[in-house]
N, C-alpha and C positions, 0 to 999 in steps of 0.2 A: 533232307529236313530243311523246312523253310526258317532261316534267318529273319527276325524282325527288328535288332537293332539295327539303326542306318535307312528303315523305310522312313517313309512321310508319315506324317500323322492321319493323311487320307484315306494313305493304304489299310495304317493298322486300324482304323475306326470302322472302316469296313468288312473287313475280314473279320474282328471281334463281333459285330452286329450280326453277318450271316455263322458264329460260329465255329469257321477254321479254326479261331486260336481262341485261348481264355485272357482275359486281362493280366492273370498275375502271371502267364506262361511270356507274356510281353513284359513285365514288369522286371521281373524276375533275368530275362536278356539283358536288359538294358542295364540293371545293379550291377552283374558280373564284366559287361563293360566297361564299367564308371569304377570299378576294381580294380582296372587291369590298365587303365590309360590314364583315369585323372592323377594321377601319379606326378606325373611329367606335366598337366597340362593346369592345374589349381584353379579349375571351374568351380567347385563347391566347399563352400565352408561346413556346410551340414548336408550329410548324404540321410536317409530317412531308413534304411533297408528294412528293417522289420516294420514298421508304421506303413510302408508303399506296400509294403506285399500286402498284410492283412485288408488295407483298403482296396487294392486289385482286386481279393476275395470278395470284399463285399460290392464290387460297384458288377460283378461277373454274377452277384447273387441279386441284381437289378431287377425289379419286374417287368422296366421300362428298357432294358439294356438294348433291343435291340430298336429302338428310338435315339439312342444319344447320338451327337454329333461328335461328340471324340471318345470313344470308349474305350477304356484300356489304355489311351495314348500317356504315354511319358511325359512328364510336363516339370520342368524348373522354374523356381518363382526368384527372382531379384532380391535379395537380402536386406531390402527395408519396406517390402510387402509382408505384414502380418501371417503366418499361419498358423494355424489351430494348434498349440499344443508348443511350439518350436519359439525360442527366441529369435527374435529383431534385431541384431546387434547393427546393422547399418555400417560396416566396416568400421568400425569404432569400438575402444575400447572405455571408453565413455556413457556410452550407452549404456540401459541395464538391463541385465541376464534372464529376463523374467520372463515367463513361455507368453504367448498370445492368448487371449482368451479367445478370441473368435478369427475365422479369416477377415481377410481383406474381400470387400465386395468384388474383386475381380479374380480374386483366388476363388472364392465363393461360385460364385458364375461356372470358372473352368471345370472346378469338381462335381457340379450338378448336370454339366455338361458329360459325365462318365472319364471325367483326365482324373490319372492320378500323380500324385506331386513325391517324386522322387529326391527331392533336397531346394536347399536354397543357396544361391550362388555370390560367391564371393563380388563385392563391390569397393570403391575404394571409399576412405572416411567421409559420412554423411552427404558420398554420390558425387563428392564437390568436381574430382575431375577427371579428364580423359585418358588415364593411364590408370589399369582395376591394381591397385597395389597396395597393402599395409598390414595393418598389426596381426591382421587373420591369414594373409597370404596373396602370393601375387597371381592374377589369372595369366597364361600365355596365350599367341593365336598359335592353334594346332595345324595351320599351314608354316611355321617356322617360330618355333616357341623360346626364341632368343630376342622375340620382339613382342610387344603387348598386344592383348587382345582388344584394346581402347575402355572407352569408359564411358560413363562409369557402370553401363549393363555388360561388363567385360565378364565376367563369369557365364552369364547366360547366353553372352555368344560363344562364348569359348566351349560351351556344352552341347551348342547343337552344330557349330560347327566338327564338333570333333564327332559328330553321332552318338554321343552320351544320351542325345535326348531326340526328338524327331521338331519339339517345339521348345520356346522357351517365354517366360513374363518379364518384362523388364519397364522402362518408364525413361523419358526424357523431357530433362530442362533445358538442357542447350546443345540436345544432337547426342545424349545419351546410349540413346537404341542406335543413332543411323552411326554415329561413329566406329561402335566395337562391329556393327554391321557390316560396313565396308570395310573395314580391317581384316574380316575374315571371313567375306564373301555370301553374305547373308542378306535376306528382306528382313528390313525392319523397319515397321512404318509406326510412325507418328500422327496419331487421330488428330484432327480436327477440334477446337475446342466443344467439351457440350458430346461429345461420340460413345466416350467410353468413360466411364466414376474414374474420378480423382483419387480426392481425401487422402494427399500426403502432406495433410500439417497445413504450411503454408507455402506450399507447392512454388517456389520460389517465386510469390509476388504470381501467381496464375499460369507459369510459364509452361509447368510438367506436366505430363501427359503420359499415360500406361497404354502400352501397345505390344505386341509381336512380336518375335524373331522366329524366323522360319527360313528353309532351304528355296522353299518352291513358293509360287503367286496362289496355288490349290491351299497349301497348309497356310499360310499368312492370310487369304482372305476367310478362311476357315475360324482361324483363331480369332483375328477380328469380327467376325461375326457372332462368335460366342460373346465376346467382351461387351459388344455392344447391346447385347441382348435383343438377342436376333433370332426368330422361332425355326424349327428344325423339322423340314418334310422328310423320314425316313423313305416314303416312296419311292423321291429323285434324287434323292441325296443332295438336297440343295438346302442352303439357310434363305429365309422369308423374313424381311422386316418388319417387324411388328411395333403395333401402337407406338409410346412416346420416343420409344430410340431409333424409330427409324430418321435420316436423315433425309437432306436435299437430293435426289438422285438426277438433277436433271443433266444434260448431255452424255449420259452416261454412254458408254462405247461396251461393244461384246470385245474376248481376246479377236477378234480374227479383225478388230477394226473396222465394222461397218458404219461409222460417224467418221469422216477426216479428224482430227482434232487438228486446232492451233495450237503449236507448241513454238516456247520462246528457246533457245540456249542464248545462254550466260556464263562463262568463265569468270565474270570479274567479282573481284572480293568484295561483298560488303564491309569488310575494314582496312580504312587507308590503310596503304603502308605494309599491309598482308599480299604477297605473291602465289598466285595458283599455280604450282610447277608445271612445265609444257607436258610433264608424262600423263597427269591427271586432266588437264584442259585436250589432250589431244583423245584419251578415250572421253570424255563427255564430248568431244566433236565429232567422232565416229557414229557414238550412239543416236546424235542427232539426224549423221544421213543416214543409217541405218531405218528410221522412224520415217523418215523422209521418203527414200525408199518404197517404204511400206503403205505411201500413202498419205501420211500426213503434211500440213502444212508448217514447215519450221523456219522459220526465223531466226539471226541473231539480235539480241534486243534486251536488255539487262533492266534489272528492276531499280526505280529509284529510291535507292538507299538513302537515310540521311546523313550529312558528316556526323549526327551525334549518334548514328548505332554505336560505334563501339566502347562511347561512356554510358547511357543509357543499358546497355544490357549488364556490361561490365558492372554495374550500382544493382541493377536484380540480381543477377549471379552471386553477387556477394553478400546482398542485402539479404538473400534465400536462407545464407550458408549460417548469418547473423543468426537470424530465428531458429533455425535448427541447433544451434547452440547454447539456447537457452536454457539454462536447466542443468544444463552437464559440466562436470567437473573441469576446469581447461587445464588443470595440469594432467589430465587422461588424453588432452586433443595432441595432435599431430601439429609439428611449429607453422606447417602450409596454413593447417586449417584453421588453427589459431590465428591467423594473418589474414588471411583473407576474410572470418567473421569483423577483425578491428575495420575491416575496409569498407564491407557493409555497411558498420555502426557509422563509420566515419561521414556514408553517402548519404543515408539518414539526416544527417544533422546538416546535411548541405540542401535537402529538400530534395535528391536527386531520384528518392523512391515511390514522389506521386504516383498516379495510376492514371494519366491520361495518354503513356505513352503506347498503348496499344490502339488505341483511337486515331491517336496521332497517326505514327506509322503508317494503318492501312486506310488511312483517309487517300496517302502519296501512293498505295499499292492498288488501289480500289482501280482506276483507272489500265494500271498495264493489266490484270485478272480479269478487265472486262475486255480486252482485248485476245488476251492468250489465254486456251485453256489450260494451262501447263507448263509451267516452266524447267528445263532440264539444266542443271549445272552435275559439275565435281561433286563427288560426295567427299572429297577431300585435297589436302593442299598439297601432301607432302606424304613422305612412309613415317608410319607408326615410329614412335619414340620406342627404344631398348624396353623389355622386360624388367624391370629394376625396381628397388626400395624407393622410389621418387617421392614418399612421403615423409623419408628422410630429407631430402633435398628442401632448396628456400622456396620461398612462398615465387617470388618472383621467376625465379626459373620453371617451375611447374606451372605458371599463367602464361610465358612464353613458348614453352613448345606446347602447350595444349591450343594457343591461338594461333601459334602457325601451321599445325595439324591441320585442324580443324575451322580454316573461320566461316565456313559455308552452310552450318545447318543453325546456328542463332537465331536470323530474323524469321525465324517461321515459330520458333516459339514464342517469340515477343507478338506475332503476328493474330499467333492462333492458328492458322491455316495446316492443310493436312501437309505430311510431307515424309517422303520415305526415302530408304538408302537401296540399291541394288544393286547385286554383280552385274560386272559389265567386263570385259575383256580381261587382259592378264598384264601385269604389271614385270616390265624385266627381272625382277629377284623372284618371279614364279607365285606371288602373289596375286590372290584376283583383285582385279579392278573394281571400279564402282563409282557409279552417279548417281544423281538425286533428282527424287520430282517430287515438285508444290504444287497444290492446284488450289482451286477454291472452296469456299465453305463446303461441309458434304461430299465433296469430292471420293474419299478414301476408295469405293472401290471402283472407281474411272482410273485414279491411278494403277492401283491391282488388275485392271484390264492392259494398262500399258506393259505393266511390269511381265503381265504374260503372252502379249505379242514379242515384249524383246526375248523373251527365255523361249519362245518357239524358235524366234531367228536366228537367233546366238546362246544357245545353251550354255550353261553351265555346270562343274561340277560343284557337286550339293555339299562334299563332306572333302576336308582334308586330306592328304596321300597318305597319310599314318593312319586315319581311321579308316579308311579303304580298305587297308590292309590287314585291319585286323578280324576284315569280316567271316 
């Protein structure tokens, strides 16, 4: 009997299209999994099981089924994406209880695409930070679940990396997606601005972005391609850009690398005073001969950051956190989150939240992007902070290990530009490793070409040792 929790979403959209399997015969796998593991691993605040099955049944009673580009496939949405029927709580008990009227346009997208939404995943209070932990519960990484799955799309990676799910939705303001992504050996790329619908609120000052998590370059440019609305040739099984959301595709590269690309590596932190340990700068150095290798042209050569990235983001991130707090009860908030909103309001009042700092920025980046197609750092600084109640703890200690975590995927949301996380070799505690590529505007699947020249070279495993096991 063929197994289909733990495939790609490639696999199952195919095999449902030619009829091997039925949608809810998938759906139905993957429930009893998410029964039997998320237990241990706190991926989902709301599991859907009778709502996914009866939609399985209707998307298998399609007229168009064997048209869809994900049909049948299992799909987790980020817990402050709307869906149809299901509260928003946003990890906050602040929020209120109250079902969605409608999806989210990108939830929207996935399900007319033939996905069906199996639950919505745990995040930490209104996203703010990189450890998924609080009032609704903590996510682990299901390669070693004594440590976080990162944040704040930590549930959604925690769901596909454990093979709960084959794909997952999530969104990032300041490394959202690529952090719980390298934490637990996942693609998860970050569009480009203008690629893929926003409309979360006020999307920290322009910064956030909805995109992917996925195992493989196949499912991740797959899902991106739905999101972006992207038309679907059943013939060759391939997505075709269509009218307004197609973007820039020029230098674009096949996986087998027939264009060289310029690529830059950079180890160095865009914020003073942040160290990138040698275990994580020596795999984004491999990666780089590796690429090299293969053909390309790599360089060392680091982008010019400015000394004010890290007050400048620092006044979005919090200014974000401001705005999403308006309206809600603060003695329902968490003391972090209550602290970090006063710091917003504070930068506010200092003028620190104009809007020319995106301009700014890549006026100084314009120049190294017309040089390099690509540039490879760290997807991270350091190992993931403990599993733990961290929204208990102060405001100041949860800005400090999330900054020294993490201070490598910031300037590209400030930037706009695309930019993803990917496994990349293995880390002494058995953790996979991981780096990160930026490229330029439109970019998104240039990088998705890279990403599948290095998973041809250096494969990786898709799903954690526990969910392996329980196939």
């Amino acid at each position: 009997m063929t197994q289909w929790a733990g495939r790609t979403a490639t696999d199952i959209a195919e095999a449902v299209r030619r009829g091997v399997v039925t949608p809810r015969e998938v759906v139905a796998e993957h429930l009893a999994r998410i029964d039997g593991q998320d237990g241990r691993i706190g991926a989902f605040r709301v599991v859907r099981a009778a709502a996914a099955l009866a939609e399985a049944e209707a998307v298998g009673a399609r007229a168009d089924l064997s048209q869809l580009p994900l049909a049948g496939v299992p799909v987790a949405v980020k817990d402050n994406l709307p869906v149809r029927g299901e509260t928003t709580r946003n990890g906050s008990a602040a929020t209120p209880a109250t079902p969605a009227a409608e999806d989210h346009v990108t939830v929207a997208r996935l399900r007319a695409a033939g996905a069906v939404v199996v639950g919505l995943t745990h995040v930490p209070e209104l996203c703010v930070f990189g450890t998924t932990d609080g009032v609704h519960g903590i996510a682990r990484n299901p390669w070693d679940p004594t440590r976080t799955a990162g944040g704040s799309s930590g549930g959604s990676a925690a769901a596909v990396a454990a093979g709960l799910v084959p794909i997952a939705l999530g969104n990032d303001g300041m490394g959202s997606l690529r952090i719980p992504a390298a934490h637990c050996g996942l693609i998860g790329l970050k569009p480009g601005t203008g690629r893929v619908p926003v409309d979360l609120g006020g999307g920290w000052f322009g910064m956030s972005e909805n995109g992917p998590l996925a195992t493989t370059s196949a499912d991740a440019r797959l899902m991106f391609s739905v999101l972006a609305g992207e038309r679907f040739d059943a013939a060759d099984g391939e997505l075709v850009a269509s009218g307004a959301d197609q973007g820039p595709r020029a230098g674009r590269t096949t996986p087998s690398g027939s264009r060289p690309l310029k690529i830059a590596f950079s180890a160095r932190s865009p914020i003073a005073g942040v160290r990138v340990g040698g275990t994580y700068a020596a795999l984004a150095r491999q990666a780089a001969r590796t690429l090299a290798g293969a053909g390309h042209h790599v360089a060392t050569a680091h982008p010019p950051y400015p000394l004010s990235f890290a007050t400048v983001v620092l006044a979005r991130w919090a200014g974000g956190t401001a705005q999403d707090t308006e309206g809600l009860d603060p003695r329902l908030l968490a003391p972090r989150t209550r602290r970090h909103a006063a710091v917003g309001r504070f930068a506010g009042r200092l003028g620190l939240l104009r809007t020319d700092h995106r301009a700014a920025l890549n006026k100084r980046l314009d120049p190294f992007f017309a040089e390099y197609d690509i540039l490879l750092t760290p997807a991270l600084a350091r190992r993931g902070p403990a599993a733990a109640a961290w929204h208990e703890r102060g405001w100041l200690a949860n800005v400090l290990v999330n900054t020294a975590c993490s201070p490598m995927t910031p300037p590209w949301n400030l930037s706009g530009l695309p930019a993803l996380a990917m496994p990349f070799g293995t880390l002494a505690t058995g953790l996979p490793g991981s780096v990160q590529l930026v490229g330029r505007p439109g970019s998104e699947l240039q990088l998705l070409d890279v990403v599948a020249q290095l998973e041809e070279l250096c494969p990786w495993e898709r799903t954690a040792p526990a969910a392996r096991a329980h196939r």
